[in-house]
N, C-alpha and C positions, 0 to 999 in steps of 0.2 A: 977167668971170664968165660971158655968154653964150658967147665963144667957147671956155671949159674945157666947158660943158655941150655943146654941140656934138660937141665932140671925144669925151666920156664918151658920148655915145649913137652916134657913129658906132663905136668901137670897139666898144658893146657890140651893134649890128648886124652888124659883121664876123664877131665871135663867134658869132650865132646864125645868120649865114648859111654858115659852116664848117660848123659841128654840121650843119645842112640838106645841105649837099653831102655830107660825108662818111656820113649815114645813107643819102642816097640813094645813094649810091657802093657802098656795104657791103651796102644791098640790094638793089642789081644782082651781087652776086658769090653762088655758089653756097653754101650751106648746108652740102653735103657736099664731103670733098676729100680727098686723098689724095697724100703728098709721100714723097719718101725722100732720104738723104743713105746716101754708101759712104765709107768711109775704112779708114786701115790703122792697123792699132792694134799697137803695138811692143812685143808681146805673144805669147808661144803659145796657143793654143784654149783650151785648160785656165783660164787665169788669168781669161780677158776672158770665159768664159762666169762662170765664179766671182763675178766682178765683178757681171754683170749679177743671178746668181741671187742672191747674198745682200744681199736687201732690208736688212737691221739693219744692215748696213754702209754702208749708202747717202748718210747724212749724213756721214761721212767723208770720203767725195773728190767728194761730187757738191754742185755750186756753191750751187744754190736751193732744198736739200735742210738745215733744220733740226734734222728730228730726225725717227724713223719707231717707229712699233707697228705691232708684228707684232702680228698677231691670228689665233685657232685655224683650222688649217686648214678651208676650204670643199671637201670631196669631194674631200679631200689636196693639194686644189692651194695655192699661196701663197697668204696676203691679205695687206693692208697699209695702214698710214695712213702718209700722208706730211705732214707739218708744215710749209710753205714759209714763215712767219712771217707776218705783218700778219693773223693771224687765219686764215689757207688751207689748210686743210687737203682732202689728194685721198685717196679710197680707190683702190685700185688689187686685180688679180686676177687671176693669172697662169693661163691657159685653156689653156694647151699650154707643155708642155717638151718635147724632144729634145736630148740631152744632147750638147751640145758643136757645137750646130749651129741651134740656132731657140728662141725663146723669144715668147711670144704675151703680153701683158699690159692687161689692159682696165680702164679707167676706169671705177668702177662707183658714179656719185652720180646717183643715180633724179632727172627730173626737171634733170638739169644745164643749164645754160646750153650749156657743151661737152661735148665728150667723144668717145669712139674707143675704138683699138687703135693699141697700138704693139707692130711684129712684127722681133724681133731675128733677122739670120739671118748667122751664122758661119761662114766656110769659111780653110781656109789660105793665108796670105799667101805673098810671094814665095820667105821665108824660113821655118824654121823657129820661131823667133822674131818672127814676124809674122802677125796674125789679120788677116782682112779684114771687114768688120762693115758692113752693108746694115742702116740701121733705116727701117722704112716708117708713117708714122703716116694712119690710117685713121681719119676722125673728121667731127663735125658743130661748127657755131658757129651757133647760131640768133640771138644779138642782132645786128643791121647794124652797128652801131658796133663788136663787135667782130673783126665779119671784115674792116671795113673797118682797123682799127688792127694786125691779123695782116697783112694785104693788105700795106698802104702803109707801116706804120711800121717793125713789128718783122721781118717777110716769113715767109713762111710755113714757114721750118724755122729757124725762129728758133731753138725749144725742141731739137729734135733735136740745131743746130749744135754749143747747148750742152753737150747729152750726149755727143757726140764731143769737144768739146774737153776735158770733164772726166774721158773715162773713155780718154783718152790721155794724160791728166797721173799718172791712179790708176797707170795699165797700164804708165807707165816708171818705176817706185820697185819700188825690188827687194823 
């Protein structure tokens, strides 16, 4: 019995000396940051801007995307709730369009833990049939644990990767 209690306290020292590294880890990394990922999307301009601009559709081909409300235009521009399940919901606020070439979109939960800009910029692939697609995510993480878990665990274009892989799976269905 002494040597299970042993064990139960050094594991649970291991644990609280992780949590201790990985906070101090996370806040040693900067607060603000700024990543992009480019890919070619088996697409024309047209379709893959379409893609990006209509938000209602967005649960449809995009992976962590449950369900969205649109809600009335902000000074014409898009708004949006996005639904990611376990309770997550993100607003979201589209601050510039240019048609067929750039879309600006900001994270707008007052007081967030995160948040940013993610700036979509579109130009012609090698083909016709091919868009080229630059998304740059402009943003803060203020808890240490989680810039440490964006750091180390998931990397820091974790979220983007995913949107390229999702909206090259949308963009080759006829």
């Amino acid at each position: 019995m002494k040597a299970l209690r042993r064990i139960l306290f050094l594991l649970i020292g291991l644990i609280v000396l992780a949590g201790v590294i990985a906070y101090a880890d996370g806040n040693s990394l900067p607060v603000d940051h700024s990543v992009s990922v480019t890919g070619a999307v088996p697409a024309p301009p047209q379709k893959v801007f379409a893609l990006i601009t209509n938000v209602a559709d967005g649960a449809r081909w995009r992976h962590s995307v449950r369900s969205v409300k649109v809600l009335p235009p902000d000074a014409g521009r898009d708004h949006w709730i996005e639904d990611l399940g376990h309770g997550q919901t993100m607003t979201f606020l589209a601050t510039r369009t240019d048609f067929l070439t750039r879309r600006d979109v900001l994270l707008t939960v007052p007081g967030a833990a995160y948040g940013g800009t993610w700036t979509y910029e579109l130009s012609p692939g090698a083909t016709p049939d091919e868009t080229t697609l630059k998304i740059t995510e402009t943003g803060f993480i203020h808890p240490p644990i989680y810039r440490f878990v964006m750091a180390h665990v998931f990397g820091p274009t974790h979220n983007l990767d995913q949107y390229m892989t999702d909206i090259d799976a949308a963009a080759a269905k006829p």
